[in-house]
PDB file with one MODEL, atoms N, CA, C and O in Angstrom:
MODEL        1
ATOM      1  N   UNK A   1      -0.349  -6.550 -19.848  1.00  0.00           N
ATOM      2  CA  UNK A   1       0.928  -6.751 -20.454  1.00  0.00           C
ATOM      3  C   UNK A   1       1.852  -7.386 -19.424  1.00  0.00           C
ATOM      4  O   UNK A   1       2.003  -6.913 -18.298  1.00  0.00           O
ATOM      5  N   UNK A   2       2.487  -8.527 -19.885  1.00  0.00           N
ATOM      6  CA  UNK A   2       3.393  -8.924 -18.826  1.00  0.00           C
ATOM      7  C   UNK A   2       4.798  -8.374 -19.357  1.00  0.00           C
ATOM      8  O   UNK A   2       5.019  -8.053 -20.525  1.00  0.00           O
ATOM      9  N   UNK A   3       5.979  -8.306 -17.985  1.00  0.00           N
ATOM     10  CA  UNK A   3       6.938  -7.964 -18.201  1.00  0.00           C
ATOM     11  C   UNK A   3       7.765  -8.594 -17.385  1.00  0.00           C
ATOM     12  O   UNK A   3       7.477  -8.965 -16.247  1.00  0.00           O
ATOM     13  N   UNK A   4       8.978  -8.757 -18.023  1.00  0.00           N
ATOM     14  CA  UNK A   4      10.040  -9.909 -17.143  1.00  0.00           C
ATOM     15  C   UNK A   4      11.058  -8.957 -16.445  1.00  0.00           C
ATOM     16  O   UNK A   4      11.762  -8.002 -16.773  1.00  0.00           O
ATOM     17  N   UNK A   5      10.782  -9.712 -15.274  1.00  0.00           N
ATOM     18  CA  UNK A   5      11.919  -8.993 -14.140  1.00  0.00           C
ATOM     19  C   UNK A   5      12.891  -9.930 -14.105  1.00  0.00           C
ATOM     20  O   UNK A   5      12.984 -11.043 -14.624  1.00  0.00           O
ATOM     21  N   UNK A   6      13.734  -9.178 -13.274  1.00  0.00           N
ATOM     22  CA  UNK A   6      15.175 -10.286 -13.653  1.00  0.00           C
ATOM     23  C   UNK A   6      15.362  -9.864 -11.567  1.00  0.00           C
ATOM     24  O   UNK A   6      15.650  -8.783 -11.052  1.00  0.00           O
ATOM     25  N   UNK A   7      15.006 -11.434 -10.768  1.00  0.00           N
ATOM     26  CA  UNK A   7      15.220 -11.166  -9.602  1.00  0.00           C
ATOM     27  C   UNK A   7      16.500 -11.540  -9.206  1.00  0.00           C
ATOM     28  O   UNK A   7      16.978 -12.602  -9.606  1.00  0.00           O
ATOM     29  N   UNK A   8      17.137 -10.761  -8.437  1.00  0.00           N
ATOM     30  CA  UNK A   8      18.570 -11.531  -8.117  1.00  0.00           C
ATOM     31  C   UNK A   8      18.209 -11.469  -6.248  1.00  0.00           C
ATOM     32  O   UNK A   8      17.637 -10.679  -5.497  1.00  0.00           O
ATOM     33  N   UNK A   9      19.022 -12.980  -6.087  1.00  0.00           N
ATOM     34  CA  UNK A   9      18.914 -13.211  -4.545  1.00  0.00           C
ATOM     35  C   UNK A   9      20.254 -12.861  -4.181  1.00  0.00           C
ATOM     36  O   UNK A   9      20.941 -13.147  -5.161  1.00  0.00           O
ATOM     37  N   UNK A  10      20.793 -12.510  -3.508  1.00  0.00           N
ATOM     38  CA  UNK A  10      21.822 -12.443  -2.087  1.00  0.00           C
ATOM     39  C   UNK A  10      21.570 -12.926  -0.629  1.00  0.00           C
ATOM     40  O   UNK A  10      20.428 -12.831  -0.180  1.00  0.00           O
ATOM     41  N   UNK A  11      22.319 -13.309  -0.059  1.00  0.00           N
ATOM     42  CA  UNK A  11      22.204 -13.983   0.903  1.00  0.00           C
ATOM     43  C   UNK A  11      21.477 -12.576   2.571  1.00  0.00           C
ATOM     44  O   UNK A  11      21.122 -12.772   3.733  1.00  0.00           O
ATOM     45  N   UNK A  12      21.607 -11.317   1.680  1.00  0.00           N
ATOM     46  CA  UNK A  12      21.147 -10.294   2.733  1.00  0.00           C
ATOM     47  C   UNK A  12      20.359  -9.373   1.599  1.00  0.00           C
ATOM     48  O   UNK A  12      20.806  -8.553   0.797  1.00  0.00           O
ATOM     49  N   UNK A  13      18.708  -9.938   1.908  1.00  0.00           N
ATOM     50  CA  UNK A  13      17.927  -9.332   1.141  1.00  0.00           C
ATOM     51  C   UNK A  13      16.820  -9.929   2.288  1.00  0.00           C
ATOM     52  O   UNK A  13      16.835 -10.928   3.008  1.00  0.00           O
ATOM     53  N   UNK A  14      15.883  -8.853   2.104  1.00  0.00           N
ATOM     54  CA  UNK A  14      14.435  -9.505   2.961  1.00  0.00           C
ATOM     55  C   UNK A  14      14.898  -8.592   4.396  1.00  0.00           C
ATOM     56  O   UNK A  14      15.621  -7.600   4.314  1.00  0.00           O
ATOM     57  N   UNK A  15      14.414  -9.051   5.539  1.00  0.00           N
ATOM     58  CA  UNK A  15      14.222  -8.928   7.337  1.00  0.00           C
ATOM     59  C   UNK A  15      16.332  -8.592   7.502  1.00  0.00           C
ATOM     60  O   UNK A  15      16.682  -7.580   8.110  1.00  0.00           O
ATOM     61  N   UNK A  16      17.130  -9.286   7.066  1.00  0.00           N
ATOM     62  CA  UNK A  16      18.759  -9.572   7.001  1.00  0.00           C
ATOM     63  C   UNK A  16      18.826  -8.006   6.562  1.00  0.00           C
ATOM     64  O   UNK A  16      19.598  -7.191   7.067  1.00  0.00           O
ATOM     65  N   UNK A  17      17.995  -7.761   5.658  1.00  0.00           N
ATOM     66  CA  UNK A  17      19.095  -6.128   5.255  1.00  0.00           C
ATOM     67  C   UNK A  17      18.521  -4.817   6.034  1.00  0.00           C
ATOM     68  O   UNK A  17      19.021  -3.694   5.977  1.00  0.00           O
ATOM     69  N   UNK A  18      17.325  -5.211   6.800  1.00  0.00           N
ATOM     70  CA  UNK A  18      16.712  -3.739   7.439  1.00  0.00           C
ATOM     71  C   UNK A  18      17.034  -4.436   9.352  1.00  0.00           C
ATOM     72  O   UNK A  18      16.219  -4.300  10.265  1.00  0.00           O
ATOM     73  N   UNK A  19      17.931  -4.893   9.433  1.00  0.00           N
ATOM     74  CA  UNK A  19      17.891  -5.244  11.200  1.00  0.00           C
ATOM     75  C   UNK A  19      18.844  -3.946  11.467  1.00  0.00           C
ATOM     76  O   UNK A  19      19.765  -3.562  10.746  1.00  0.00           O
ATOM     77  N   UNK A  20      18.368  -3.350  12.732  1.00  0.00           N
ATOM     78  CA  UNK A  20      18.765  -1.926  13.261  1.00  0.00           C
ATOM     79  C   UNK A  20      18.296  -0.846  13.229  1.00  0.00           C
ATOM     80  O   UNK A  20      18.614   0.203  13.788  1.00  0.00           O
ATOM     81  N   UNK A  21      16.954  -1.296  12.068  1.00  0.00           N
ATOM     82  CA  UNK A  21      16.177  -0.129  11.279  1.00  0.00           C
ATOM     83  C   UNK A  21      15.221   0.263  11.938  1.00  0.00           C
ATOM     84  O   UNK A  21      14.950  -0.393  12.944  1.00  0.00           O
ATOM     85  N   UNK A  22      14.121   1.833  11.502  1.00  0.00           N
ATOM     86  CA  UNK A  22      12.693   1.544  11.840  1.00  0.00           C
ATOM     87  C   UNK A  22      12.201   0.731  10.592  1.00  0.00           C
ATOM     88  O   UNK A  22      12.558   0.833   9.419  1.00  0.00           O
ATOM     89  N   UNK A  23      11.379  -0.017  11.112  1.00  0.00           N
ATOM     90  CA  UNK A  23      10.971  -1.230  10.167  1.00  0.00           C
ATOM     91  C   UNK A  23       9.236  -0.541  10.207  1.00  0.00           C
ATOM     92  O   UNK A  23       8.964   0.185  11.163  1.00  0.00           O
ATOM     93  N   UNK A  24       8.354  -0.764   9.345  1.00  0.00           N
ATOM     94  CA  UNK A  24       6.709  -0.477   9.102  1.00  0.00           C
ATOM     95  C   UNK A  24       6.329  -2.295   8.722  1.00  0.00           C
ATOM     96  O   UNK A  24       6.811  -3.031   7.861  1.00  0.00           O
ATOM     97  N   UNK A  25       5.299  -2.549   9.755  1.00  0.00           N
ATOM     98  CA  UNK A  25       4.746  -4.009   8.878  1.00  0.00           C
ATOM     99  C   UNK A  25       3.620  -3.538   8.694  1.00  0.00           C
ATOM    100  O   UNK A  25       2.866  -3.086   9.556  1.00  0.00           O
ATOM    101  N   UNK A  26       3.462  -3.610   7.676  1.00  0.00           N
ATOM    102  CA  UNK A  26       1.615  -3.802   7.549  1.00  0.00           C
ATOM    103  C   UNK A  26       0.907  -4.989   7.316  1.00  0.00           C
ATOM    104  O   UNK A  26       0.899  -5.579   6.236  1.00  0.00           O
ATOM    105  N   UNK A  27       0.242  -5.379   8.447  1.00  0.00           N
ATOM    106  CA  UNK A  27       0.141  -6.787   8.602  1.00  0.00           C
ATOM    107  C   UNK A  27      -1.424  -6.571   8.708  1.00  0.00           C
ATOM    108  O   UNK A  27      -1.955  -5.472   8.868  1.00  0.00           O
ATOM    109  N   UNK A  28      -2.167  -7.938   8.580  1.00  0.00           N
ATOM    110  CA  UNK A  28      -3.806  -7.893   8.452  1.00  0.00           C
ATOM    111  C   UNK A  28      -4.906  -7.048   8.692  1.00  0.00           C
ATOM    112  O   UNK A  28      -5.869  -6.638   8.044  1.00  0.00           O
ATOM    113  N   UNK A  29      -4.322  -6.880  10.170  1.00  0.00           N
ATOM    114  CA  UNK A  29      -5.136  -5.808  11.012  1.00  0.00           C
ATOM    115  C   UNK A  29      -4.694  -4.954  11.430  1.00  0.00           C
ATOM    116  O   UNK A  29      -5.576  -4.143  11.713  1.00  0.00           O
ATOM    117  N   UNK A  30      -3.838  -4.646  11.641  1.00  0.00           N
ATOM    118  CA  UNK A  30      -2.804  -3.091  12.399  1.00  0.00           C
ATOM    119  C   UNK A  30      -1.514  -3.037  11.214  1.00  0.00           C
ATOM    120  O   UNK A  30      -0.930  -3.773  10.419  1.00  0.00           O
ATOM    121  N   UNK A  31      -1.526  -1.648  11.698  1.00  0.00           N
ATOM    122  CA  UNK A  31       0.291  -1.189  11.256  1.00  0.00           C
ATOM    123  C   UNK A  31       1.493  -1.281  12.532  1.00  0.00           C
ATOM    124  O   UNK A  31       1.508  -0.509  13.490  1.00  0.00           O
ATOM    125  N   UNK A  32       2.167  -2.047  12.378  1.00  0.00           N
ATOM    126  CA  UNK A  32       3.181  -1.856  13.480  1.00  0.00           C
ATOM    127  C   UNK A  32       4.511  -1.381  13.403  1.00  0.00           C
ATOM    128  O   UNK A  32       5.212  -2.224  12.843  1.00  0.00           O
ATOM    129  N   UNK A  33       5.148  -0.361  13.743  1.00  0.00           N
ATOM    130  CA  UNK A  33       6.236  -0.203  13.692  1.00  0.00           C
ATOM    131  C   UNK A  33       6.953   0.113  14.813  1.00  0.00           C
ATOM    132  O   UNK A  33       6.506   0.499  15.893  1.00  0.00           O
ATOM    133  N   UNK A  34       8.579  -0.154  14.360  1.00  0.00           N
ATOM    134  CA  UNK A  34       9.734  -0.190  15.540  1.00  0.00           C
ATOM    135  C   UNK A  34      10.633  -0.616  14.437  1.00  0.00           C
ATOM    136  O   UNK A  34      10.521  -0.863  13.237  1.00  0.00           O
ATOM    137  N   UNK A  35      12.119  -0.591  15.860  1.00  0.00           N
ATOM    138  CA  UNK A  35      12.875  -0.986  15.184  1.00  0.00           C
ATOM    139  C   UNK A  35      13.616  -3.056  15.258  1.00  0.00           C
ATOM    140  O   UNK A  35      13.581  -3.838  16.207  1.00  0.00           O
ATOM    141  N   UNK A  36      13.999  -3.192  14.290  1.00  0.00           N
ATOM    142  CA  UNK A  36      14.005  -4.565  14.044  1.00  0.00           C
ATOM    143  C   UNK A  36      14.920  -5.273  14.629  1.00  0.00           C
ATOM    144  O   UNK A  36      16.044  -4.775  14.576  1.00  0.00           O
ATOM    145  N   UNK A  37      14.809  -6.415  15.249  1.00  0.00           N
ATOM    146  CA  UNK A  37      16.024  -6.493  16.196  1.00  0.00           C
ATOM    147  C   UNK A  37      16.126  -8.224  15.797  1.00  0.00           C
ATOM    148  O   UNK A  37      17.107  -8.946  15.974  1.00  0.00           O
ATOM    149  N   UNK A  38      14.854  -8.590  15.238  1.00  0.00           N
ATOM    150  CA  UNK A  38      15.049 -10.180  15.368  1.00  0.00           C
ATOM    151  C   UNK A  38      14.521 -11.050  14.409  1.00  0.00           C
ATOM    152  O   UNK A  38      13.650 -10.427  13.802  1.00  0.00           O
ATOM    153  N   UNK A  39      14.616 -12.069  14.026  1.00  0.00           N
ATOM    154  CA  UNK A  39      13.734 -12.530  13.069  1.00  0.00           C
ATOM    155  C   UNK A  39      13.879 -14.372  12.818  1.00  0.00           C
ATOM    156  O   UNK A  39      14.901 -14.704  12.216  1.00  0.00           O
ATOM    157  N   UNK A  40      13.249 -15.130  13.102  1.00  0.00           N
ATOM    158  CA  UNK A  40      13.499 -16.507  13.100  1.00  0.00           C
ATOM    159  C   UNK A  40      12.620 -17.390  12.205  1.00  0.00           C
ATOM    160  O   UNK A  40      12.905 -17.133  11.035  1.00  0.00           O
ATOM    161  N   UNK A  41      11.909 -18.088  12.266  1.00  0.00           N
ATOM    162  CA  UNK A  41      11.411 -18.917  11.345  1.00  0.00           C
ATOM    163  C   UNK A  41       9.638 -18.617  11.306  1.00  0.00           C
ATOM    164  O   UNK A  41       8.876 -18.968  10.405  1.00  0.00           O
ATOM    165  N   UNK A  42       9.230 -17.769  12.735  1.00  0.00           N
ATOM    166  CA  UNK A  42       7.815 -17.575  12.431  1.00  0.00           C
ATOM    167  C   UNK A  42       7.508 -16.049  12.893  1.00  0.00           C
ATOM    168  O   UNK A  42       6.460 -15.528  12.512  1.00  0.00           O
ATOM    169  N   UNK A  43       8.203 -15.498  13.521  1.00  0.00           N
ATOM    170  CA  UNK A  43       8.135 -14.108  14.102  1.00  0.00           C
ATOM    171  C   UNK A  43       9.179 -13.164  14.002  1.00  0.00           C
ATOM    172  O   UNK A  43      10.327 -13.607  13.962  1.00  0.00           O
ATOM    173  N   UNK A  44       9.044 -12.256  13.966  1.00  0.00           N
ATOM    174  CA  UNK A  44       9.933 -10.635  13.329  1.00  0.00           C
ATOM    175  C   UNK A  44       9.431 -10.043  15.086  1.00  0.00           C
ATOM    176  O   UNK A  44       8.361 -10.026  15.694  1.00  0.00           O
ATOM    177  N   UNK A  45      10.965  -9.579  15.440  1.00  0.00           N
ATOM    178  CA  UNK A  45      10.796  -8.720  17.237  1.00  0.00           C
ATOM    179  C   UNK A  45      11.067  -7.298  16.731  1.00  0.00           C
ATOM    180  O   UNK A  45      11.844  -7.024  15.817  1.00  0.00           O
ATOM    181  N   UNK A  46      10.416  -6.527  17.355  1.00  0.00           N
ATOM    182  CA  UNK A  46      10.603  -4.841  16.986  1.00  0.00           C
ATOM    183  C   UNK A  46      10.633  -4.807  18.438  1.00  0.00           C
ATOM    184  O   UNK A  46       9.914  -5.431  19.217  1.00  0.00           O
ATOM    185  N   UNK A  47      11.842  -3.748  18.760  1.00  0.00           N
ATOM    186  CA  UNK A  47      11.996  -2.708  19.846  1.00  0.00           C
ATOM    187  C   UNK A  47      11.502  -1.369  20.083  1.00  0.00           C
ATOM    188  O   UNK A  47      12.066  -0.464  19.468  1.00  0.00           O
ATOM    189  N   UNK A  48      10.653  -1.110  20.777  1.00  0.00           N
ATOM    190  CA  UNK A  48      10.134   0.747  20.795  1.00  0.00           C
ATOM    191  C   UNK A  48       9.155   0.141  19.805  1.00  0.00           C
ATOM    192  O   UNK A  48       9.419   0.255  18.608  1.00  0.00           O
ATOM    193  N   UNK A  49       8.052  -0.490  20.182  1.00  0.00           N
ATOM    194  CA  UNK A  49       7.129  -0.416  19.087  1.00  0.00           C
ATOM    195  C   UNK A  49       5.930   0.456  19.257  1.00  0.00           C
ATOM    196  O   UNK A  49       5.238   0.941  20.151  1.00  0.00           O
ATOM    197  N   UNK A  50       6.036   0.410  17.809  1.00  0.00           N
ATOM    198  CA  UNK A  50       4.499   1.343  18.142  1.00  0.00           C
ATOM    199  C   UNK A  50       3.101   0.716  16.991  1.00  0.00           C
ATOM    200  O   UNK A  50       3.411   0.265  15.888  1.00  0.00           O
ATOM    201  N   UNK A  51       1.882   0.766  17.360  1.00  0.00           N
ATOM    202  CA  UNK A  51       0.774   0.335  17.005  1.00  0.00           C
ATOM    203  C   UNK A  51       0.502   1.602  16.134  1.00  0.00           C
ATOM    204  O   UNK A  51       0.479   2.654  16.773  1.00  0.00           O
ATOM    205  N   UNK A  52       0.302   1.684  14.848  1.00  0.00           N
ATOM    206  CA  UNK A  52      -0.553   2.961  14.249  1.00  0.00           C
ATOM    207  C   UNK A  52      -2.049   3.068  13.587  1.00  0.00           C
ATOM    208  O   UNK A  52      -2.507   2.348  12.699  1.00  0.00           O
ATOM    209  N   UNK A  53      -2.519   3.878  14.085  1.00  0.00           N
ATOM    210  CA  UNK A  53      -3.696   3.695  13.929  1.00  0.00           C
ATOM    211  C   UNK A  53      -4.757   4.598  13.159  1.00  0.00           C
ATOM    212  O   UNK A  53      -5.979   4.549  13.024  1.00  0.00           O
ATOM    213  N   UNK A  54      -3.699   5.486  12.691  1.00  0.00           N
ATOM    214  CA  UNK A  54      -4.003   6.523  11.864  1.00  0.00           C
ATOM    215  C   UNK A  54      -2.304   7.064  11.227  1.00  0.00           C
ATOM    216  O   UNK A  54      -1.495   7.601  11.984  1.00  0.00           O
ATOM    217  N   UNK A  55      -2.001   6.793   9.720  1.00  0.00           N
ATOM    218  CA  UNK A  55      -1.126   7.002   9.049  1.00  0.00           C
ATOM    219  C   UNK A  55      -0.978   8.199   8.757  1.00  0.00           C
ATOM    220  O   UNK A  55       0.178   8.618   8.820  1.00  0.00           O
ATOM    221  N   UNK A  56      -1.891   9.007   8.408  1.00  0.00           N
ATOM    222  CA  UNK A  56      -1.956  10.598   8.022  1.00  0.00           C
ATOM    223  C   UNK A  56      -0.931  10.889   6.451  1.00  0.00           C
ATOM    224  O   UNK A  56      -1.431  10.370   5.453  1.00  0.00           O
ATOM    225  N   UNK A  57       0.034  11.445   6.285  1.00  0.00           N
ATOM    226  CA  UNK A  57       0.202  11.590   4.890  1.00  0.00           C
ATOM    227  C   UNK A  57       1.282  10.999   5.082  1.00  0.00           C
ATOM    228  O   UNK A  57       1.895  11.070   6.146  1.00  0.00           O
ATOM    229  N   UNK A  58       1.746  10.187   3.853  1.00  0.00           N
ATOM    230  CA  UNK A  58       3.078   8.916   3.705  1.00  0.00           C
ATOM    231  C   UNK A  58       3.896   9.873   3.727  1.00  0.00           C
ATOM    232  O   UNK A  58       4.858   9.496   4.396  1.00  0.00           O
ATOM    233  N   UNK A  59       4.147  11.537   3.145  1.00  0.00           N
ATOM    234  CA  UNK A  59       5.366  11.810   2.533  1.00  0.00           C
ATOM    235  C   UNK A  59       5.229  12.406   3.919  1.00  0.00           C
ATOM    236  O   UNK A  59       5.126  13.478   3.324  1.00  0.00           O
ATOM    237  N   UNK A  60       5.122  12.764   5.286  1.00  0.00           N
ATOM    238  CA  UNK A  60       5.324  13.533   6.615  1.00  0.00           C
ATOM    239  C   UNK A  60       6.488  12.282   6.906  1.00  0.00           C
ATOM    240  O   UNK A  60       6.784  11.227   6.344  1.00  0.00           O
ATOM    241  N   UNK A  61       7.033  13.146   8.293  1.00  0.00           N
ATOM    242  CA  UNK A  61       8.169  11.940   8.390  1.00  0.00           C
ATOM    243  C   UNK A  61       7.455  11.233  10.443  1.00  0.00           C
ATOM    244  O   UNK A  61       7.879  10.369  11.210  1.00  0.00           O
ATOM    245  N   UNK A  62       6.594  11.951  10.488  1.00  0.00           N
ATOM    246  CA  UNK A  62       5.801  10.953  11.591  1.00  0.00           C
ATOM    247  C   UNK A  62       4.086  10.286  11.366  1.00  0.00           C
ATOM    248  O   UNK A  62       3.297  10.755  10.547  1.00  0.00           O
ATOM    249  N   UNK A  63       3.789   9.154  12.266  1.00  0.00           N
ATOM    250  CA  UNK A  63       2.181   9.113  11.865  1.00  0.00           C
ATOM    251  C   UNK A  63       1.448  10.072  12.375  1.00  0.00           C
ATOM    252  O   UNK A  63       1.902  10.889  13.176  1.00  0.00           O
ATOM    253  N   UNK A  64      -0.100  10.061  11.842  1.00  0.00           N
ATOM    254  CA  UNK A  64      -0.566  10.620  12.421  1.00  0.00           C
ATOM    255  C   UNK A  64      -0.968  10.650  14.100  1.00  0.00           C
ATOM    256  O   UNK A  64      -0.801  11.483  14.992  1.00  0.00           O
ATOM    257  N   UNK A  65      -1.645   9.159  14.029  1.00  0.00           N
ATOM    258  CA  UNK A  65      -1.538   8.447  15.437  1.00  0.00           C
ATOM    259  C   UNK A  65      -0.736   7.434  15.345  1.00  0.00           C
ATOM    260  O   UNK A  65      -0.812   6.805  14.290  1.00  0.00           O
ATOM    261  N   UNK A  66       0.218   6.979  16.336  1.00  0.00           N
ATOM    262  CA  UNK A  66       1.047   5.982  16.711  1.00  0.00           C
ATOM    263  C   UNK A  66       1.264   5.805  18.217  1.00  0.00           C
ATOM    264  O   UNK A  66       2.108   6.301  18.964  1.00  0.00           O
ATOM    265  N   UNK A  67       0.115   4.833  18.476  1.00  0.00           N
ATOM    266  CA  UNK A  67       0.572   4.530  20.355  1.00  0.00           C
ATOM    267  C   UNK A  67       1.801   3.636  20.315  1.00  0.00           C
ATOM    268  O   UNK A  67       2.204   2.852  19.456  1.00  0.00           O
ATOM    269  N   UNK A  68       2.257   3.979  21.464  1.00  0.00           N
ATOM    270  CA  UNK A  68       3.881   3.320  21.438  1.00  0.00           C
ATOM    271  C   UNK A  68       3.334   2.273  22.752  1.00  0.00           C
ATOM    272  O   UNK A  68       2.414   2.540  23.526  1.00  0.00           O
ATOM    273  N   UNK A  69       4.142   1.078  22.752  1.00  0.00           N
ATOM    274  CA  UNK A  69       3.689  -0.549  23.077  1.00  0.00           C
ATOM    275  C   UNK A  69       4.797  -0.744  24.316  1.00  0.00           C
ATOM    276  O   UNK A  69       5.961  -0.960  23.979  1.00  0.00           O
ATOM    277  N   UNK A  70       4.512  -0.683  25.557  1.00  0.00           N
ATOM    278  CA  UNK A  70       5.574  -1.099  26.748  1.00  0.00           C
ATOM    279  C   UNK A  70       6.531  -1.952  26.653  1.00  0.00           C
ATOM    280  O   UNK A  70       7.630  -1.590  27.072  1.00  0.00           O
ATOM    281  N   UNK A  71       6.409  -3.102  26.170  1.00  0.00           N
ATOM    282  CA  UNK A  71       7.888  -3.821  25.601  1.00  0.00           C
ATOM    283  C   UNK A  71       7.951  -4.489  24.404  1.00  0.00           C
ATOM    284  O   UNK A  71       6.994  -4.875  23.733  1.00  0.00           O
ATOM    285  N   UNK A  72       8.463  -4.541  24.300  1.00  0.00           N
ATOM    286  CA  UNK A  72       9.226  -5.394  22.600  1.00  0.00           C
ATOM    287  C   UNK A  72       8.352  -6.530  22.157  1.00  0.00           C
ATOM    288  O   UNK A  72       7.928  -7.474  22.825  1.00  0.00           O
ATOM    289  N   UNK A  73       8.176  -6.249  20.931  1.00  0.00           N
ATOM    290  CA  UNK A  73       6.743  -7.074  20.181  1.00  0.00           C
ATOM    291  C   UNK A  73       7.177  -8.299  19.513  1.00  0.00           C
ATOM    292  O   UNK A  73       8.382  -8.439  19.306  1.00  0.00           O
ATOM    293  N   UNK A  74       6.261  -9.307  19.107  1.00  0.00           N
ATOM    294  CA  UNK A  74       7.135 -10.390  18.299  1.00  0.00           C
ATOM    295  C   UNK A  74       5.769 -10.323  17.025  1.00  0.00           C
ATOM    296  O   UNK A  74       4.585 -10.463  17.328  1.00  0.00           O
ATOM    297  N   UNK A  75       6.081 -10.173  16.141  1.00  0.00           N
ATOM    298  CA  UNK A  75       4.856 -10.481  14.873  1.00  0.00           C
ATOM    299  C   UNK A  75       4.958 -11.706  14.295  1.00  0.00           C
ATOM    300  O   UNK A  75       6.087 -11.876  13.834  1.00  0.00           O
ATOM    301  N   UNK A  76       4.372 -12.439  14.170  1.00  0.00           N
ATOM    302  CA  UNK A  76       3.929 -13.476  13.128  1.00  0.00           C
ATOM    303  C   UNK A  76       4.221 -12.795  11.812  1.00  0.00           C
ATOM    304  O   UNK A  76       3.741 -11.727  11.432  1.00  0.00           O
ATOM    305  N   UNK A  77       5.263 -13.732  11.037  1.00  0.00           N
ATOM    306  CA  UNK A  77       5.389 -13.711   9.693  1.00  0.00           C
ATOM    307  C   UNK A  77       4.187 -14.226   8.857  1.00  0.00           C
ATOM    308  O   UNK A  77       4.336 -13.979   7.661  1.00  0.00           O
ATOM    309  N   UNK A  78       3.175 -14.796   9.126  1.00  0.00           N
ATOM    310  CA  UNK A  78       2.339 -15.496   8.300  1.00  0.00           C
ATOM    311  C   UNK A  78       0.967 -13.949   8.482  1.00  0.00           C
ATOM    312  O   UNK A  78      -0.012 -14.037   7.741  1.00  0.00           O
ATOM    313  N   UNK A  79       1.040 -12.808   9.366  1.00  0.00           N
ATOM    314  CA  UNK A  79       0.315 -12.211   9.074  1.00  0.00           C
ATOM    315  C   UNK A  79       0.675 -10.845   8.496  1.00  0.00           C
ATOM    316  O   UNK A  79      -0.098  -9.897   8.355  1.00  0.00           O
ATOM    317  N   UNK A  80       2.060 -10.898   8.162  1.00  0.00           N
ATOM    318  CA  UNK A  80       2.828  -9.382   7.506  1.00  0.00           C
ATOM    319  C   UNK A  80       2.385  -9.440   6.048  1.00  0.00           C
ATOM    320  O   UNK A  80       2.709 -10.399   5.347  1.00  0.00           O
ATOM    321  N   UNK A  81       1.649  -8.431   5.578  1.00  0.00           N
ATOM    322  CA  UNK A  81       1.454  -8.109   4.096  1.00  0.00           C
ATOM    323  C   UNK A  81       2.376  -7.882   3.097  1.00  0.00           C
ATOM    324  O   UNK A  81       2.516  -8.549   2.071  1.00  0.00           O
ATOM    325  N   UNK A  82       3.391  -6.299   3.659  1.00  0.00           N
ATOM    326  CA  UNK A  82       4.137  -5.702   3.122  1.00  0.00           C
ATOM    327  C   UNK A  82       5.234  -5.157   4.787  1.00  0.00           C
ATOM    328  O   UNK A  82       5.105  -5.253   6.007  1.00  0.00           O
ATOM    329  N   UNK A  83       6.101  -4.678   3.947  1.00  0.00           N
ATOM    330  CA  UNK A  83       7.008  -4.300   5.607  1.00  0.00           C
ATOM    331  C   UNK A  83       8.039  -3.382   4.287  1.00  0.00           C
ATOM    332  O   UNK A  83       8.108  -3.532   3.067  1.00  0.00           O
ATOM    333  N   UNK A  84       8.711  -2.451   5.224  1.00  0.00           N
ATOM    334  CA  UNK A  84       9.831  -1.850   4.881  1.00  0.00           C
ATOM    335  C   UNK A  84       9.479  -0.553   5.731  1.00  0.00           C
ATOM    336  O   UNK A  84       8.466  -0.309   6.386  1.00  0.00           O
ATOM    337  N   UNK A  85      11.046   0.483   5.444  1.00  0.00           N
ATOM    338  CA  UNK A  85      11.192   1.160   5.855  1.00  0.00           C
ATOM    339  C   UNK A  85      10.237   2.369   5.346  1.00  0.00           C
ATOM    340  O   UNK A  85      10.094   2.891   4.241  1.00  0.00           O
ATOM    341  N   UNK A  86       9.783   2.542   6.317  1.00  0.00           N
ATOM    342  CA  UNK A  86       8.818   3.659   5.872  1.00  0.00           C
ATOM    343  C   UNK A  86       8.818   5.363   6.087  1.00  0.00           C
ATOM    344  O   UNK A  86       8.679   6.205   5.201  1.00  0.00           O
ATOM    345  N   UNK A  87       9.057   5.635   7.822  1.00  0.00           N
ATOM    346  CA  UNK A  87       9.075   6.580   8.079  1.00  0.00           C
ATOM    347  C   UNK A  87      10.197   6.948   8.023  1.00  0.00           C
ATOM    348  O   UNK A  87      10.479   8.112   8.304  1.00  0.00           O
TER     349      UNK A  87
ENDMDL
END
């Protein structure tokens, strides 16, 4: 069954409305999270990042495993699946 959504754009929707946040990407091969500090035409920067490598239950408010990453990460937008605030 299809059903019609009605999308509305604003100029602060997308990476613009979660900067300051903890941000979750789930991107090809890893989960990465931190918080969001940057975002330009091919890469998203997280501060305090962390690699997760075991999620454990969505509704807990930490992962299960999450190694945390010595300095500030830059991700490729062309390999983010889904992203938002998660934890």
């Amino acid at each position: 069954m299809r059903k019609l959504v009605n999308v509305v754009e604003t100029e602060e929707n997308g990476f613009e409305e979660l900067f300051g946040q903890e941000v979750t990407f789930f991107c090809m091969n890893y989960i990465y999270a931190g918080k969001l500090v940057g975002v330009n035409a091919t890469h998203a920067q997280i501060e305090s990042p962390k690699i997760v490598y075991e999620t454990g239950d969505f509704k807990t408010d930490s992962w299960k495993d999450a190694q945390s990453l010595p300095s500030s990460l830059n991700i490729m937008l062309s390999s983010i699946e889904a992203f938002g605030v998660v934890k």
